[in-house]
C-alpha positions as CSV (number, residue, x, y, z in Angstrom):
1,X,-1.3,-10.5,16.4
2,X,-4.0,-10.5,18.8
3,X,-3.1,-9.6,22.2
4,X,-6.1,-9.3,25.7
5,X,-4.3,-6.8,27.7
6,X,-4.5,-6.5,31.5
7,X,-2.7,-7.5,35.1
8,X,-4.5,-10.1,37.6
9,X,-7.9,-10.1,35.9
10,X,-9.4,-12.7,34.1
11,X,-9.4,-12.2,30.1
12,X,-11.0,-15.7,28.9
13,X,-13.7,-16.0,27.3
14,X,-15.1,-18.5,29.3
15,X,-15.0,-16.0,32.7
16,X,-17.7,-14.2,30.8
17,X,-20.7,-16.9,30.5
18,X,-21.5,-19.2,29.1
19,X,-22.5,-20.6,25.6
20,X,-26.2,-19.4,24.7
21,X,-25.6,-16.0,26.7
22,X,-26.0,-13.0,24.5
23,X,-22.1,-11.3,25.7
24,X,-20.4,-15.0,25.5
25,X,-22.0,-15.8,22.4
26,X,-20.7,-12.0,20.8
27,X,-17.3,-12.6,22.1
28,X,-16.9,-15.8,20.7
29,X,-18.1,-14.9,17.2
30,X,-15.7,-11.4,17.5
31,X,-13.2,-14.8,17.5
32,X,-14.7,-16.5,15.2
33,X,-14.8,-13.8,12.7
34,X,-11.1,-12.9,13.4
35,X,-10.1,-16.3,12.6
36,X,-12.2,-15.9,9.4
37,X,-10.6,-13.1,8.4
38,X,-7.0,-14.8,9.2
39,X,-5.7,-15.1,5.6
40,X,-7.1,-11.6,4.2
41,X,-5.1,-9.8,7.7
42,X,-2.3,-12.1,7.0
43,X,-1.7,-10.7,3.2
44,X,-2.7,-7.1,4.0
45,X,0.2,-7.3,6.6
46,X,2.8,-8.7,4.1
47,X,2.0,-5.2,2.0
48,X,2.6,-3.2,5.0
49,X,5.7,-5.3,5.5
50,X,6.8,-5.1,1.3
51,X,5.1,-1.7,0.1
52,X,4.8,0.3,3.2
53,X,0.8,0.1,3.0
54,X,-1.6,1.1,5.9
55,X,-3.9,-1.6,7.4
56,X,-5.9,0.8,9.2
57,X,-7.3,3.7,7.1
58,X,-9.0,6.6,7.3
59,X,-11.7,7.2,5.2
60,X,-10.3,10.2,3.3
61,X,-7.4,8.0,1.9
62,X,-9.0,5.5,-0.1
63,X,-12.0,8.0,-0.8
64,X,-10.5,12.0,-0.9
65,X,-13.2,13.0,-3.7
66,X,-16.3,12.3,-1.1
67,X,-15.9,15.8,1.1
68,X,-18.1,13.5,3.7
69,X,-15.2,10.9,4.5
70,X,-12.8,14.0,5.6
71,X,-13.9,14.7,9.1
72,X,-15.6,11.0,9.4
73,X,-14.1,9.4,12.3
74,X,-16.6,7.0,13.4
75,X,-15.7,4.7,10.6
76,X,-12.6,3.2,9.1
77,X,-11.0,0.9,6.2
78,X,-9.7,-2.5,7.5
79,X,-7.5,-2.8,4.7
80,X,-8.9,-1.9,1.3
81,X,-11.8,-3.8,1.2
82,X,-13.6,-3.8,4.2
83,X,-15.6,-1.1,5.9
84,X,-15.8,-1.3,9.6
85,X,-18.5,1.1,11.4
86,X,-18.2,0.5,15.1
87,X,-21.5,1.4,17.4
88,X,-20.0,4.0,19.4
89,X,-22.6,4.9,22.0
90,X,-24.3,2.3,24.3
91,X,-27.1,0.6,23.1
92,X,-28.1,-1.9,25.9
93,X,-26.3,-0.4,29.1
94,X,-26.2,3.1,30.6
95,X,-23.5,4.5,31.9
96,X,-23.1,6.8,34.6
97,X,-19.7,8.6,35.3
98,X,-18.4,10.7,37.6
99,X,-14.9,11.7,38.3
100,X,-13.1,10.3,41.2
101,X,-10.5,8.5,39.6
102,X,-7.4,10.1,40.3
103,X,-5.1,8.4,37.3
104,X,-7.8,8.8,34.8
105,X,-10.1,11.3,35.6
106,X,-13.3,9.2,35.6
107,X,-14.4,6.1,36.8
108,X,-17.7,4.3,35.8
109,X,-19.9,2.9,38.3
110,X,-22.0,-0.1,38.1
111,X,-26.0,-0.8,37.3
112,X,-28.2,-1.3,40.1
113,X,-28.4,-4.9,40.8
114,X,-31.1,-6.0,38.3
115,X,-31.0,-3.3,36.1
116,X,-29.1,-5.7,33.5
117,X,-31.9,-7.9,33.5
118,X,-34.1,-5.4,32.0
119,X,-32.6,-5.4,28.9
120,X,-34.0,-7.6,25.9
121,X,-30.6,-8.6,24.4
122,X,-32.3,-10.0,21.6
123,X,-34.2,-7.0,20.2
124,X,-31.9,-5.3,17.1
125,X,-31.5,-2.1,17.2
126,X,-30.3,0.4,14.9
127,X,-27.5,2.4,13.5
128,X,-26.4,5.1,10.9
129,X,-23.5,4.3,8.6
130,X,-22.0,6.2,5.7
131,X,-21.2,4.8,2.9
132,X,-18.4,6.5,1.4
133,X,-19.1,8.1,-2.6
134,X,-17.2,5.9,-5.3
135,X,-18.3,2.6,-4.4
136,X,-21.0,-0.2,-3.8
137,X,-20.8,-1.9,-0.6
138,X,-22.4,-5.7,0.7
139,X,-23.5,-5.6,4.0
140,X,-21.5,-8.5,5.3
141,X,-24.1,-10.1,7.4
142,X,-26.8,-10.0,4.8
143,X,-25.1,-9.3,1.4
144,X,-27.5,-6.5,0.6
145,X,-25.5,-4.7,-2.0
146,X,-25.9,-0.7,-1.5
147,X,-24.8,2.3,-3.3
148,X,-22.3,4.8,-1.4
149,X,-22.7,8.5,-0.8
150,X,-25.9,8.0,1.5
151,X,-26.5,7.4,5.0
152,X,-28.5,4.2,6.0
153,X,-29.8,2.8,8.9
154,X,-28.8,-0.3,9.6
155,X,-30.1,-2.9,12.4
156,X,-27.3,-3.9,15.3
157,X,-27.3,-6.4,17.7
158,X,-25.2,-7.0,20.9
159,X,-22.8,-9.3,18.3
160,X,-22.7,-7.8,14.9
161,X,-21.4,-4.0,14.5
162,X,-22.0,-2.4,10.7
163,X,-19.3,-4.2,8.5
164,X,-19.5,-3.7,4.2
165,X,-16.9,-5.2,1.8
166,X,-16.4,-3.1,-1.2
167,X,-17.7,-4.3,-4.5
168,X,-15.1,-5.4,-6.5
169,X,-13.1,-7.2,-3.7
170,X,-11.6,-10.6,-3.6
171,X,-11.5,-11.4,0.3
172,X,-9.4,-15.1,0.9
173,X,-11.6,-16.3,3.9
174,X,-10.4,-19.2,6.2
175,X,-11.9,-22.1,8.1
176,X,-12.9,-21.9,11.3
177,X,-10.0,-23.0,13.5
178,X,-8.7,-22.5,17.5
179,X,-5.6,-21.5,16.5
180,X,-3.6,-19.4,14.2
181,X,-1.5,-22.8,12.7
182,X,-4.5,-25.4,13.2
183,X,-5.5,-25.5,9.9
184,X,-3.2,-25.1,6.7
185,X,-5.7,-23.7,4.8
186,X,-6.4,-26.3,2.5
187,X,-10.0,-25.3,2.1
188,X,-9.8,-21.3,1.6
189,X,-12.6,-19.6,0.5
190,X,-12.1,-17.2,-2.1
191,X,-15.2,-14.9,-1.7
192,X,-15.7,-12.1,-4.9
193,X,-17.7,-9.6,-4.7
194,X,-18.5,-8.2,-7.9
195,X,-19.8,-4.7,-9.5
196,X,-16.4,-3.7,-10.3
197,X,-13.1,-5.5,-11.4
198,X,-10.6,-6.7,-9.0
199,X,-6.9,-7.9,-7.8
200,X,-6.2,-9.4,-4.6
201,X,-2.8,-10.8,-3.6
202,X,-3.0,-13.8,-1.4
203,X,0.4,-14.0,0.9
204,X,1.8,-17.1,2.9
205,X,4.6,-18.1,4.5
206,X,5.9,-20.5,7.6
207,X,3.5,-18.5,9.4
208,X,5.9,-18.4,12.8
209,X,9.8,-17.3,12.0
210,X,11.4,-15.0,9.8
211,X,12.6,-16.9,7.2
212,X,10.5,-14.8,5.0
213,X,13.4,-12.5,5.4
214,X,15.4,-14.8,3.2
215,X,12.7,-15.2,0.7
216,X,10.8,-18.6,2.4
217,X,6.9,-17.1,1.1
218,X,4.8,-17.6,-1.7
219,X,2.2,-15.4,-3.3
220,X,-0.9,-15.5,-5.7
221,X,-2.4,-13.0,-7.8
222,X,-6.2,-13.3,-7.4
223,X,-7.8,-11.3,-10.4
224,X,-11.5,-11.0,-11.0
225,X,-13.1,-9.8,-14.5
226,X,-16.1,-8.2,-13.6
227,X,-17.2,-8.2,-17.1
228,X,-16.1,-11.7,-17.8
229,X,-17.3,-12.9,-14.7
230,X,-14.3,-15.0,-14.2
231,X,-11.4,-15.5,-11.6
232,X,-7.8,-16.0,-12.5
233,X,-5.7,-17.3,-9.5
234,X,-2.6,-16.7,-11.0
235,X,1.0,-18.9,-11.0
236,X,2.3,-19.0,-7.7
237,X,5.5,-17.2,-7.0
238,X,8.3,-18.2,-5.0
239,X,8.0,-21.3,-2.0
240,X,8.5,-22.2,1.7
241,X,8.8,-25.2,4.0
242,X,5.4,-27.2,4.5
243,X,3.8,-25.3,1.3
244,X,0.8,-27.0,0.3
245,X,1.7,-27.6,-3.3
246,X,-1.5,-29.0,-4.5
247,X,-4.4,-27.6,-2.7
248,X,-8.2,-26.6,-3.1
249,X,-10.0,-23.4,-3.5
250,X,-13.6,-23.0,-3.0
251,X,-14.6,-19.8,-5.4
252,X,-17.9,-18.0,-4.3
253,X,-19.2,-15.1,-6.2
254,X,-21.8,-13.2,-4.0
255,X,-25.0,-13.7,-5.7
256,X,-23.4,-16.8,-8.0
257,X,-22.6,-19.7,-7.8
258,X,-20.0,-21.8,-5.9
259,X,-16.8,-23.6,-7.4
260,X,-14.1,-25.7,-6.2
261,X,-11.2,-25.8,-7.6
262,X,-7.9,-27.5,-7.6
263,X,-4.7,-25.6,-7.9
264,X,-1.1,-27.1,-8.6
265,X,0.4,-23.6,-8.5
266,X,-0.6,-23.2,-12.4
267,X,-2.2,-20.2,-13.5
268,X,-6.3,-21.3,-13.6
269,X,-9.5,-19.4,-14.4
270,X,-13.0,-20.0,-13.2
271,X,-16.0,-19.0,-15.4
């Protein structure tokens, strides 16, 4: 679910520019990215739904042996494979703020007209991250593979915050689409990232009732062999209305090559 809170004011995108303008353009890839990300939020949910796991994570649960993730809370696990590090303090606005808001306590005033103008959208600036101990991480924007347990400075622009996906993760990555149930994901992309083995399970359903009460879903075991270098997508279990029983996968290691493959719900591994 993704819900734009608020009472008569305007929440579209398009009330905010217009396509080439440094905040449209970051608020449409936030979208974007979202949508990317459909079929990994999708299959995380189902093991909050089935095994009572967390989607949201503080650092200390996936990493308690780094004594630097403990009081960390400027950064947080989406999931178990991805790292989000959101830019906290302004970086191309000021603020001032003075309290005169009787429900909240505050109230934030605007720029001088023109002030905005000032700024140089375009210039990346920068940001420190930890990496939590126990793990590589890819810089998802670049792929540059780090080791944890250090502090980095990374560059940030008005539309990318720091974001890492753990090595050894399998992340199911989606099309871009406009809508939830546009596309039905005959064309996912099944990213590895390697430097450690790896299981993924990849959940789907009807996608808009709860007939996955009564059993209507299927899943796939994804497992990579970091030694192997090869992907099993294992037999798929169980079925549901409008299931795509043949379908194709395109397999993309991070600094390897690029397969397609097509599944018929068999078990099938790609060198």
């Amino acid at each position: 679910m993704m819900r734009s809170h608020g009472a008569d004011i305007y929440r579209e995108l398009y009330y905010f520019g217009q396509a080439g303008e440094p905040v449209y353009d970051a608020l449409v890839g936030a979208v974007k990215l979202r949508y990317r990300f459909l079929p990994y939020i999708y299959s995380q949910s189902w093991q909050v739904t089935k095994n009572d796991d967390s989607f949201m994570r503080a650092l200390f649960m996936d990493f308690k042996a780094d004594k630097q993730t403990w009081n960390n809370n400027r950064e947080y696990m989406f999931g178990h494979n991805v790292l989000v590090c959101p830019v906290l303090e302004p970086q191309y606005t000021t603020e001032k703020i003075v309290r005169t808001d009787p429900m909240s306590g505050w109230n934030r005033q605007d720029l001088k007209e023109g002030e905005y103008a000032k700024v140089d959208w375009t210039q990346a600036k920068s940001y420190k991250v930890y990496l939590p101990a126990g793990a590589q991480w890819f810089d998802y924007w670049t792929n540059q593979k780090l080791d944890g347990g250090q502090t980095v400075n990374v560059s940030t622009t008005l539309a990318h915050s720091p974001l890492y996906i753990k090595a050894g993760s399998i992340m199911p990555m989606g099309p871009e689409v406009q809508f939830a149930n546009e596309n039905k994901f005959d064309n996912l992309d099944i990213v590895v990232y390697p430097g450690a083995n790896a299981k993924f399970t990849l959940y789907e359903d009807e996608g808009d009732n709860y007939n996955y009460e009564k059993g209507a879903y299927s899943t796939i075991e994804l497992t990579w062999n970091d030694k192997a270098k090869s992907l099993t997508i294992g037999k798929r279990q169980g079925s549901f209305e409008g299931m795509l029983t043949s379908r194709r996968f395109n397999v993309k290691v991070i600094g390897g090559k690029t397969q397609t493959v097509n599944y018929s719900g068999k078990s099938i591994t790609v060198k």
